[in-house]
C-alpha positions as CSV (number, residue, x, y, z in Angstrom):
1,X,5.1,36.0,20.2
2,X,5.3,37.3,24.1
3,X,6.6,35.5,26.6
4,X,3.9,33.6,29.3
5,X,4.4,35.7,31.9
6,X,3.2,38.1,29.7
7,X,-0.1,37.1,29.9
8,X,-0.9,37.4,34.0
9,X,-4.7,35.9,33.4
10,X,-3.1,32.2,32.0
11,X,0.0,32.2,34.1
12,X,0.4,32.6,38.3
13,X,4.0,33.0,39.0
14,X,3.8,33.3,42.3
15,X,3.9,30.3,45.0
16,X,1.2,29.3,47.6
17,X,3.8,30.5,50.2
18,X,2.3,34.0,49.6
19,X,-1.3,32.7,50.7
20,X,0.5,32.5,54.3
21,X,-1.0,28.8,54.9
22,X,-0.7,27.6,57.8
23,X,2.6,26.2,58.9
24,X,-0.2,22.9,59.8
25,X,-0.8,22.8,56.2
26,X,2.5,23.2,54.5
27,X,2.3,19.8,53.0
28,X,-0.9,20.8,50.7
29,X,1.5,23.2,48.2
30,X,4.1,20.3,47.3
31,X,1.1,17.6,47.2
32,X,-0.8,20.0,44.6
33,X,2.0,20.5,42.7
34,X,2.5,17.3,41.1
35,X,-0.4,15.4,39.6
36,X,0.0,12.3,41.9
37,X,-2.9,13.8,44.1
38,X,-5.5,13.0,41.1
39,X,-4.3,9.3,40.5
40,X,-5.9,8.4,44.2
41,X,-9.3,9.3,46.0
42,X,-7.6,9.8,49.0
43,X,-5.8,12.6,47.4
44,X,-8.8,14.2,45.8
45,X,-10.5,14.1,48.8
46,X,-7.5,16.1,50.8
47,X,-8.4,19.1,48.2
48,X,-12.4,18.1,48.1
49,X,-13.0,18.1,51.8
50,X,-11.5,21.9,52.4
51,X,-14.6,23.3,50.5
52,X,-16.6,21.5,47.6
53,X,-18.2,24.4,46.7
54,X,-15.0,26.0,45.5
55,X,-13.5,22.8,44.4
56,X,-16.1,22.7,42.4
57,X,-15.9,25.9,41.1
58,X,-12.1,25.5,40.4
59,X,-12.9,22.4,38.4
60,X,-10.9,20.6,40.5
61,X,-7.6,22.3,40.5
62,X,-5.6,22.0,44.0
63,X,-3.5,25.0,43.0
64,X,-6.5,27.6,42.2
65,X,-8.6,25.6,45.3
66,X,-5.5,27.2,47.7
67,X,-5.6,30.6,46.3
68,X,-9.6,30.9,46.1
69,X,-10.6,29.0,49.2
70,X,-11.9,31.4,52.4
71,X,-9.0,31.4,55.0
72,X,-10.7,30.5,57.5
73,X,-11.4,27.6,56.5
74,X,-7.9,26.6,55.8
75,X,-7.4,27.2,59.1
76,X,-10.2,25.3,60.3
77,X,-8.4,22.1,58.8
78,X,-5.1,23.6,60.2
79,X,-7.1,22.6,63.6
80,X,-8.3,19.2,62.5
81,X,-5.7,16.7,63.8
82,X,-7.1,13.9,61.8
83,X,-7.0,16.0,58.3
84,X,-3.6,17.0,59.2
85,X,-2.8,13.1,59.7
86,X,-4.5,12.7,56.0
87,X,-2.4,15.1,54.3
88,X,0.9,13.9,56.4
89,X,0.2,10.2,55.1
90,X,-0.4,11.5,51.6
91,X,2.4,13.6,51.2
92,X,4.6,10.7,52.4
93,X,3.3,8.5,50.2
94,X,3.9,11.0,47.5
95,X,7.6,11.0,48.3
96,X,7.8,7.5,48.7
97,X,6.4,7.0,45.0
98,X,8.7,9.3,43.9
99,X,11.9,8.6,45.4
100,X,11.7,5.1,44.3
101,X,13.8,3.9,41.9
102,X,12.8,2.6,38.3
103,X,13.4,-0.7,38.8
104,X,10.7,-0.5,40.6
105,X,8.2,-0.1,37.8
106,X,7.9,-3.6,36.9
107,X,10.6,-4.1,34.7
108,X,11.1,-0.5,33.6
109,X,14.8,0.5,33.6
110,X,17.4,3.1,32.3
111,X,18.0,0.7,29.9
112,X,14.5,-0.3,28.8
113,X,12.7,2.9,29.4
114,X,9.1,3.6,28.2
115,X,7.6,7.2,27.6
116,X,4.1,7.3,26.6
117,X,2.4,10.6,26.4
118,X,-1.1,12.1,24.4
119,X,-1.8,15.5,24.7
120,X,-5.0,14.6,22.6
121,X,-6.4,12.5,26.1
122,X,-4.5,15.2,28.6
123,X,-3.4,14.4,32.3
124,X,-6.3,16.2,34.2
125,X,-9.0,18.7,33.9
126,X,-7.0,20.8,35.7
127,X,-4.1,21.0,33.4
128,X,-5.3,23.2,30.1
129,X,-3.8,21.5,26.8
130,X,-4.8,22.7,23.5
131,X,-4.5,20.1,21.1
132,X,-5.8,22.0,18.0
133,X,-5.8,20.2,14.8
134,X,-6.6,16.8,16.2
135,X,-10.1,16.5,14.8
């Protein structure tokens, strides 16, 4: 079996750094690289409101959105103080979720921790599980 890397069409090593976004805009790589974004419509909309055409066309994946996405229209929203704003709030909100501590989760603790996860139902459309053998 070869390695992922190995395989260049199902794997992007590099980071969104490379796309040279602008310094206005930094926030958007962290934000799509955790799947926080896709629990709120505020974050959805961050990635939405750049292009639907190509969000669309990504099938709504923040990280492909980045690297597909016409330029100039990232740096339109570079130029959009009230997007910038949007993605500022989000991204703090992001840390503040979490940076928080587990006690936090209603009763979840080191001690009584819970771990729940289904490959069968996946996270998001935009994360690829194969989950052969299920059916």
């Amino acid at each position: 079996m070869k390695p992922v890397a190995e395989y260049p069409h199902c794997y992007f090593s590099g980071k969104l750094a490379q796309l040279n976004l602008p310094e206005e805009l930094r926030y958007l790589e962290p934000i799509s690289e955790n799947f926080f974004w896709s629990w709120h419509k505020e974050g959805i909309e961050i990635f939405r409101s750049i292009d639907p055409i190509t969000w669309e066309s990504v099938e709504h994946n923040p990280r492909r959105l980045l690297r597909q996405v016409d330029e100039f229209l990232l740096w339109q929203k570079a130029c959009d103080i009230d997007y910038i704003e949007r993605v500022k709030r989000f991204y703090d909100k992001q840390q503040a979720y979490l940076s928080s501590s587990p006690a936090s989760y209603q009763g979840i603790t080191t001690e009584n921790p819970v771990a729940y996860f289904c490959a069968e139902y996946g996270i998001h459309s935009s994360l690829p599980l194969y989950s052969g053998g299920l059916g």
